[in-house]
C-alpha positions as CSV (number, residue, x, y, z in Angstrom):
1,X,-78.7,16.0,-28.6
2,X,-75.4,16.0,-29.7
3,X,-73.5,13.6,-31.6
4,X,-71.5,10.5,-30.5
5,X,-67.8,11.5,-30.3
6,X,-65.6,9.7,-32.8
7,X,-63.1,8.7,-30.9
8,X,-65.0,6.7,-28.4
9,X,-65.2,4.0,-30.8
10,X,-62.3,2.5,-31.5
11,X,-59.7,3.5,-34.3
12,X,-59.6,2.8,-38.2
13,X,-56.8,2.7,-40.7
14,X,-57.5,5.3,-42.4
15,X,-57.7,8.0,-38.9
16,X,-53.9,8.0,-39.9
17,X,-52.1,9.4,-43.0
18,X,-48.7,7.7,-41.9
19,X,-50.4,4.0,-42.7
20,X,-49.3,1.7,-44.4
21,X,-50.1,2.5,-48.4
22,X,-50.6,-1.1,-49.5
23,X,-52.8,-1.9,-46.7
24,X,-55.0,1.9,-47.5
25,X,-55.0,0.9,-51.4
26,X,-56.6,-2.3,-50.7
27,X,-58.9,-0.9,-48.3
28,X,-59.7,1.9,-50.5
29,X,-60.6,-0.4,-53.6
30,X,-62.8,-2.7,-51.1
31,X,-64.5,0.5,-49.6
32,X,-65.2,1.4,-53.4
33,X,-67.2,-2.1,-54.3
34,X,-69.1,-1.5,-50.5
35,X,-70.4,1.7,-51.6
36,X,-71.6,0.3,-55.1
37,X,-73.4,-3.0,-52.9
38,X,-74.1,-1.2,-49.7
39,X,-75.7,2.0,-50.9
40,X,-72.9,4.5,-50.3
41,X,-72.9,5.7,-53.6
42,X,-76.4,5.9,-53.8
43,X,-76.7,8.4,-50.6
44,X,-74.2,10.5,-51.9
45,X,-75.8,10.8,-55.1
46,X,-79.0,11.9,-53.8
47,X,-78.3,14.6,-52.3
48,X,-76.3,15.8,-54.9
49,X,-79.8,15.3,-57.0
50,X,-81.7,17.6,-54.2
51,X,-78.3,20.6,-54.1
52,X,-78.0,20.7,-58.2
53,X,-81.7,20.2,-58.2
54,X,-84.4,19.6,-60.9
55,X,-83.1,22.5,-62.9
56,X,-79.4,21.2,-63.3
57,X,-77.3,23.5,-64.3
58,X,-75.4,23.6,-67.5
59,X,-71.8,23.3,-65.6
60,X,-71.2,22.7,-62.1
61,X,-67.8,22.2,-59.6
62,X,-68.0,19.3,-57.0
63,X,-65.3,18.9,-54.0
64,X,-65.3,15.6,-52.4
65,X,-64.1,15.9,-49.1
66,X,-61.6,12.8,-48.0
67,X,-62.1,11.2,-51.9
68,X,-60.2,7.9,-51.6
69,X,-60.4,6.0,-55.0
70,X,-62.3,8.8,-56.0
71,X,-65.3,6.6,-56.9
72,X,-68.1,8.7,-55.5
73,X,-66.9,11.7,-57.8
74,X,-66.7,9.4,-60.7
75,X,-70.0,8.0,-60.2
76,X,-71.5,11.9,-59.7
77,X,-69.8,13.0,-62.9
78,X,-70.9,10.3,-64.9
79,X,-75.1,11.0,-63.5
80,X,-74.5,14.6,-64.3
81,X,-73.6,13.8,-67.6
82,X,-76.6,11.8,-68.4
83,X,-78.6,14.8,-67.4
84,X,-76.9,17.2,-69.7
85,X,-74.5,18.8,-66.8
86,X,-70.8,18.7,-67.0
87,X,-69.1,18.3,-63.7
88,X,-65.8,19.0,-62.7
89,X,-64.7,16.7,-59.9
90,X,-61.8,17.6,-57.5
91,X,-60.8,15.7,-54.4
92,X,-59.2,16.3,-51.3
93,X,-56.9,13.5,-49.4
94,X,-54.4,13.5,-46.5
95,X,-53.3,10.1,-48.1
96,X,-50.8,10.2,-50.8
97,X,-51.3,6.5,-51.4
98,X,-55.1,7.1,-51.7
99,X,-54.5,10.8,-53.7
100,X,-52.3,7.9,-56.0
101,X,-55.4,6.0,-56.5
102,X,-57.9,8.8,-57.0
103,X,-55.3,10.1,-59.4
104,X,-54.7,6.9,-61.4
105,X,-58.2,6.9,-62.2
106,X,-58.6,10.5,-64.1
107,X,-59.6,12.4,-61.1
108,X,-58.0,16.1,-60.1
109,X,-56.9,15.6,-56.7
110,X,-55.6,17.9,-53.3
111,X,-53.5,16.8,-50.8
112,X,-54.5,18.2,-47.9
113,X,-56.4,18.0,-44.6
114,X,-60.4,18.4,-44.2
115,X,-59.3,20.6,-40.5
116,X,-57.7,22.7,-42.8
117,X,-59.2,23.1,-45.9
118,X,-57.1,24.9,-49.0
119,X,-60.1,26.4,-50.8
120,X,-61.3,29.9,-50.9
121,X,-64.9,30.7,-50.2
122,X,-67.3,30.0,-52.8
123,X,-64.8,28.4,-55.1
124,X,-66.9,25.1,-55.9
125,X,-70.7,24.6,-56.2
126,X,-70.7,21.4,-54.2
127,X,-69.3,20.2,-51.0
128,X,-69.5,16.4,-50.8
129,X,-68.6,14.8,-47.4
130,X,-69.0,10.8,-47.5
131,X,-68.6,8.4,-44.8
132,X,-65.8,11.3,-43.3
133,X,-67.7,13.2,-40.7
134,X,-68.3,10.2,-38.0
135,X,-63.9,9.9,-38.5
136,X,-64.2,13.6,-36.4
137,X,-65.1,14.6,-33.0
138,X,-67.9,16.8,-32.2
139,X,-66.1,20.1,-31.8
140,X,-63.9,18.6,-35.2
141,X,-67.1,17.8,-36.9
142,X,-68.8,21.1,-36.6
143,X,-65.6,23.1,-37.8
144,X,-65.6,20.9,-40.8
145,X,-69.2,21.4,-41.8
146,X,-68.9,25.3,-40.8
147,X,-65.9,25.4,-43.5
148,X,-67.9,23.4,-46.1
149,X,-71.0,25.7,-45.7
150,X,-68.0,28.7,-46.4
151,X,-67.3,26.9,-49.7
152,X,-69.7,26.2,-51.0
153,X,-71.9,28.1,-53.6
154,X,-74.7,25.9,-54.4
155,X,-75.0,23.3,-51.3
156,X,-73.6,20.6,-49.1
157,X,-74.2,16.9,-49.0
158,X,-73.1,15.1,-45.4
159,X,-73.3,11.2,-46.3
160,X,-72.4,8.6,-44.0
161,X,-73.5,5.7,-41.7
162,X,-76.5,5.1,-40.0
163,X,-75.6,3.5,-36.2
164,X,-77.2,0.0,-36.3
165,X,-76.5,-3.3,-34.9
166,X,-78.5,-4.8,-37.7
167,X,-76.4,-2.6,-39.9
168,X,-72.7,-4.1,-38.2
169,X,-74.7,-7.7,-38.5
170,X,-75.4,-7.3,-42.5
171,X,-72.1,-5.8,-42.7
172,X,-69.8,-8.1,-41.5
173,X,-72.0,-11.3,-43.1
174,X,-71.7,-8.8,-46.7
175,X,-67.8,-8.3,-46.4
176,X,-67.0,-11.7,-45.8
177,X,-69.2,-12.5,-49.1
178,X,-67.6,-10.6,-51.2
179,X,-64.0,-11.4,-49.2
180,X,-63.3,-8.0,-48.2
181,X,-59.2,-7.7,-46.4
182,X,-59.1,-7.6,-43.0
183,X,-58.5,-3.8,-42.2
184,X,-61.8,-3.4,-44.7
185,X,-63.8,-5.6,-42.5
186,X,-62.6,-4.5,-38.9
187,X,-63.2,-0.6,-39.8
188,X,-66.3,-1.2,-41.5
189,X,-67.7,-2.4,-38.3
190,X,-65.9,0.5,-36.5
191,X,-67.3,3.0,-38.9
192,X,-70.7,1.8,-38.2
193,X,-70.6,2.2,-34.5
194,X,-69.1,5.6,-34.8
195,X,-71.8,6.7,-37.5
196,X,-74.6,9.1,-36.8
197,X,-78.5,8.6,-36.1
198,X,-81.3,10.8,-37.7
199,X,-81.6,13.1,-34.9
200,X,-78.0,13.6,-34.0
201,X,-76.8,14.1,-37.5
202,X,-79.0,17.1,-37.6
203,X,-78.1,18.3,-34.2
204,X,-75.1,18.7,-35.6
205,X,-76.0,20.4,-38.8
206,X,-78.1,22.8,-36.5
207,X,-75.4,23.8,-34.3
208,X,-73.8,25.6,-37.0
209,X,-77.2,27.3,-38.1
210,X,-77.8,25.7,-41.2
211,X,-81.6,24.5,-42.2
212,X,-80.5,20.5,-43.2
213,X,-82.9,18.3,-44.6
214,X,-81.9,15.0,-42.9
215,X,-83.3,11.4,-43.7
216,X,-82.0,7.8,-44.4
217,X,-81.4,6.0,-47.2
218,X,-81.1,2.5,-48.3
219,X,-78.4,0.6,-46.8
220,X,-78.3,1.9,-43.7
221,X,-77.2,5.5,-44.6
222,X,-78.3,8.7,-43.6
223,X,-78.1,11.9,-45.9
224,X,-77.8,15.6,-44.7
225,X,-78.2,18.4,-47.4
226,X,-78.2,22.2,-47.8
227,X,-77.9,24.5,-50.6
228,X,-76.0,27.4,-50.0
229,X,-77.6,30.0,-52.9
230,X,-74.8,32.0,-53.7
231,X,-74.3,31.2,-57.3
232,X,-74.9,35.3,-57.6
233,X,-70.9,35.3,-56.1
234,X,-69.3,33.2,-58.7
């Protein structure tokens, strides 16, 4: 089975990094309160849990792939902290106005493209990839995982949306409630059809011969992780 191509559904604000930076900064802060009442950071953080594991290690690096505000690497450095692990958190964005953002709120930040990633083989411990992939076509997709996998030294963590018309329902009644703009609301509902089921999302992850544990989360999310093992190369 292989996954739903991206670009049959529809196109989203942030597919482009020409767009208007207003309109991505006040997606980009909206996208940040859905992933603290919608479970996005949630998924990402659990399967950072399952790469770092139950023996965390003293220091760890985390990349987030396509950062935005950089609120999932805030949130991930913060949880490490509490369990005695110091993170450094680096992003990667196409978008100046969202590398701005990320930026203005203490995190390192690379502008760049996820097809063409500026990091060297096993230069970070963990490859985070959040509500990015189902942006990608399938050919797209799989190049981008193949090149995380490269990177990384401890693991990867693929989170992003679970397909749903329950999920598009609760969305679009949840971003009016909390009076989300109206490039938020459109390519949340976008997002959501082009998101990934259980079975596809480790089709995907199977293609480029990696063993994936794959499973849902709260909030309509589904969660791929890997570990790498090659902290013997750092």
């Amino acid at each position: 089975m292989s996954p739903a191509p991206a670009f049959a559904a529809g196109h989203e604000l942030l597919d482009g990094p020409t767009a208007d930076p207003v309109r991505v900064t006040t997606s980009l802060r909206n996208i940040s309160r859905a992933n603290r009442w919608f479970g996005g950071t949630w998924a990402a953080l659990y399967g950072i849990d399952r790469v770092l594991g139950a023996g965390a290690p003293r220091s760890a690096s985390l990349l987030d792939i396509g950062t935005g505000a950089g609120d999932l690497p805030r949130a991930a450095r913060v949880r490490a902290e509490r369990r005695g692990t110091t993170l450094r958190t680096i992003g990667l964005e196409r978008h100046p106005a969202a590398a701005r953002l990320a930026r203005s709120a203490g995190l390192d930040v690379v502008l760049g493209c996820a097809g063409a990633l500026p990091f060297a083989a096993g230069s970070v411990d963990v490859v985070l990839i959040s509500q990015v992939l189902h942006h990608f076509d399938a050919t797209s997709a799989a190049a981008l995982l193949a090149a995380a996998d490269r990177i990384a030294r401890r693991g990867v963590v693929i989170a992003d949306l679970h397909r749903s018309r329950v999920a598009r329902g609760l969305f679009g009644v949840g971003a009016r409630l909390l009076r989300f703009d109206r490039d938020t609301l459109t390519d949340g509902l976008t997002s959501i059809r082009r998101g990934y089921t259980v079975d596809e999302l480790r089709a995907l992850c199977d293609g480029i011969g990696v063993g994936a544990t794959v499973t849902t989360r709260p909030g309509f999310r589904v969660v791929a992780w890997w570990r790498t093992d090659r902290i013997s190369e750092r």
